[in-house]
Each structure stands twice: as C-alpha cells, then as structure tokens.
C-alpha positions in Angstrom: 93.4 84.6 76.0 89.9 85.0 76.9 87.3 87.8 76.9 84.7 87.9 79.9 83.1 90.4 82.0 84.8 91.6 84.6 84.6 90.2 88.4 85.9 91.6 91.8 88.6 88.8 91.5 90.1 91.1 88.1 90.4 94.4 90.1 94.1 94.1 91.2 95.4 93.3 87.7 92.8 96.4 86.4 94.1 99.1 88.6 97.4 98.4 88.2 97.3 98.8 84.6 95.2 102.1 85.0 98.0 103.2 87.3 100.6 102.8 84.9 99.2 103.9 82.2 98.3 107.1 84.5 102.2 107.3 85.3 103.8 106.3 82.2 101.9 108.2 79.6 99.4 111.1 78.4 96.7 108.4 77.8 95.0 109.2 81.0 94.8 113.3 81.9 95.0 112.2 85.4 98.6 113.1 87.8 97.6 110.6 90.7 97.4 107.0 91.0 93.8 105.3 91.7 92.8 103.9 94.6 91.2 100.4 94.9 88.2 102.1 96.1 87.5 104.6 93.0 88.4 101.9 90.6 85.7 99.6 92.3 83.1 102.0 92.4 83.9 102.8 88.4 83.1 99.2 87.6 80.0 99.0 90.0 79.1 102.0 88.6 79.3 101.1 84.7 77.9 97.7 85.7 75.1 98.9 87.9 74.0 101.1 84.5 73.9 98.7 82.4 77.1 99.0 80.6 80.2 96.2 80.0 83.3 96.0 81.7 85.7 93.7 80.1 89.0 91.9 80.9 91.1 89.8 78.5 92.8 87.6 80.5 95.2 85.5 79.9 95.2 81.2 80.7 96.4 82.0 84.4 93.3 84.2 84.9 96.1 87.3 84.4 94.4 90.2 83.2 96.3 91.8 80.2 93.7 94.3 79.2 90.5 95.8 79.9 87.5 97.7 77.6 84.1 99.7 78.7 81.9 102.2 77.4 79.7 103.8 79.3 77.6 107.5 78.7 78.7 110.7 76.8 77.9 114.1 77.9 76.0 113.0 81.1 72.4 111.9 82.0 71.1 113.6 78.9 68.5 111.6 77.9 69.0 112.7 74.2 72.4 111.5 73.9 71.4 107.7 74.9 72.5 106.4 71.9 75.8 107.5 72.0 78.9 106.0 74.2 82.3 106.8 74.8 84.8 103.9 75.2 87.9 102.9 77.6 90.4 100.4 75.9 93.8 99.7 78.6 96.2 97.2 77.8 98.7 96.0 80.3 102.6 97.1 79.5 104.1 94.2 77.6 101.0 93.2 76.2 100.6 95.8 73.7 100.5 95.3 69.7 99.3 91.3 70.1 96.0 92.2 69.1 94.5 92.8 72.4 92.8 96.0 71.3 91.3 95.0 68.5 90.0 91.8 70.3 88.9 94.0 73.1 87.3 96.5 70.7 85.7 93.6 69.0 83.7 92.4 71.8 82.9 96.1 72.7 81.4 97.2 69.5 79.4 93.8 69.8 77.6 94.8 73.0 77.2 98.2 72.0 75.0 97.3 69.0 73.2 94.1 70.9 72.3 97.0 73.2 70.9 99.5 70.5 74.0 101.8 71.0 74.1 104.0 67.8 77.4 106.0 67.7 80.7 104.8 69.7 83.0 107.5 70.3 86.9 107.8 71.5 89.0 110.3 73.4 92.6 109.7 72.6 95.9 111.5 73.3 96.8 113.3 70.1 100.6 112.2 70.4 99.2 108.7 70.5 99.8 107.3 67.0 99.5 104.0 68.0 95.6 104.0 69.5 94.4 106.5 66.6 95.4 103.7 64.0 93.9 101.3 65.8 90.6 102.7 65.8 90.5 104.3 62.2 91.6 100.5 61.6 88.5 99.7 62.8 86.4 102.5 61.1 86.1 105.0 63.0 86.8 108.4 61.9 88.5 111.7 63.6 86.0 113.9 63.7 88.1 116.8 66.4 90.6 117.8 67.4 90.5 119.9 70.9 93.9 121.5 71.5 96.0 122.2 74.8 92.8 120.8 76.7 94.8 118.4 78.9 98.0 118.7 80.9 100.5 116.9 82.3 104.2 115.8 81.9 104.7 120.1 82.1 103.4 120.4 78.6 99.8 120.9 76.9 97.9 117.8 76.0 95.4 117.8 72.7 93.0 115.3 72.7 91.1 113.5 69.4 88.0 112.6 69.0 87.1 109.4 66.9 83.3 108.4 66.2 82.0 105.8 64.4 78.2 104.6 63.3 77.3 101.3 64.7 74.0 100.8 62.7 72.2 102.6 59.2 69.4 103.5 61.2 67.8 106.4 59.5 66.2 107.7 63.0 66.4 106.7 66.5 63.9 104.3 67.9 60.2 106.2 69.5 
C-alpha cells in the first residue's frame, strides 16, 4: 500500500467508496448517491485551496481509502488555523490500519502547513472511528444530539479536536 495525492485516474475507486459508505451507514448524513461530477468538483475544490486529498492505494493502483481536510466554519478568516478532516476506507479494507496510515499522513500536512487544531465529525453510534481517533489523541470535545437523519431515526454527531502544535498564539 501506498499513500499519494490524489489524481483524476483515483476518482472511480473514490466515489464508489463515498457511495457506499453513503448507503451502508450513518457516516455520511447524506440519503443520495454522488455523482462523478460533485465528487470531482470536491477534489478540485480542496485541491484548488490548498488542501490534501489522499488515496491509499493498493500495488494494482486500487484505491482502498481516502483522507482530506479542508476549512471549518467557512471563509472566516479567524478560523484559518483550524480544519476538519474526511477519513473513507473502502468495505473490506477496514481495521488493517488504513486509518491510522491515512490519518498519519494527514496530521503531517496539516502541521507542514501551520494548521493548528484538526477536528472530526463522526456518527455517535460509530464506535469504531471515535477509537480510532482518541487513539491518536484527539479528544471528544461535543456531543450535538438528533442533528442528523437518516435510516428513519435521529443521528448525533461527535466532535473530536486535537492540538497539532504548543504554539502559545497564532502567527501576526
């Protein structure tokens, strides 16, 4: 397995797992598959600003998993030091260490890039994902209840944050 940036070549293998993950489970708050076209312009668009997109892939050039961060809470300049990441992992690929890897490289770029605090947005009745990241260091720090839907129930959602740096203030 590798990590590399993504290419046009790694879109097929990325939307399907987006759509599965989008049919199969509450990871995604989302009821419709993506098109080709929205999934392109998401990577053009976190490319175009500056921001990683990621594929693991396997020796075939297979991708098994995918990882990006890009902005929280908008164009506000004052939160510029702060991203929210995106960790998918194909079906059947899960719990070989693909996340970690994926997260790995991900927190890597984020502080190479001055990023300050990385935060995730995971399911609450994801078990799996929140150990993964408090593996990793990052703390809950909220819980936002029956914010989501889908599957004809109420979804919560967690939010885990962690400090990339000791930086006692941000850059002038």
């Amino acid at each position: 397995m590798q990590i590399i940036d993504a290419a046009p070549r790694h879109l097929p293998g990325m939307l399907a797992i987006y759509n599965q993950v989008v049919a199969d489970s509450a990871a995604i708050y989302r009821d419709d598959p993506a098109t080709a076209e929205e999934r392109a312009a998401w990577i053009a668009d976190r490319q175009g600003a500056g921001f990683p997109v990621i594929v693991a892939e396997d020796a075939d050039g297979a991708v098994l998993g995918y990882a990006s961060y890009g902005p929280w809470r908008g164009a506000f300049p004052g939160y510029r030091f702060t991203v929210e990441h995106t960790i998918m992992i194909r079906d059947g690929a899960r719990g070989r260490g693909l996340g970690r890897a994926l997260m790995e490289a991900l927190e890597a770029r984020a502080r190479a890039q001055g990023i300050h605090v990385m935060l995730g947005s995971v399911d609450a009745d994801n078990p799996g994902s929140i150990a993964l990241h408090e593996k990793l260091g990052f703390k809950v720090v909220a819980r936002h209840e029956q914010v989501g839907a889908k599957f004809g129930r109420w979804l919560d959602m967690v939010f885990l944050q962690k400090i990339l740096d000791d930086r006692a203030a941000p850059p002038e």
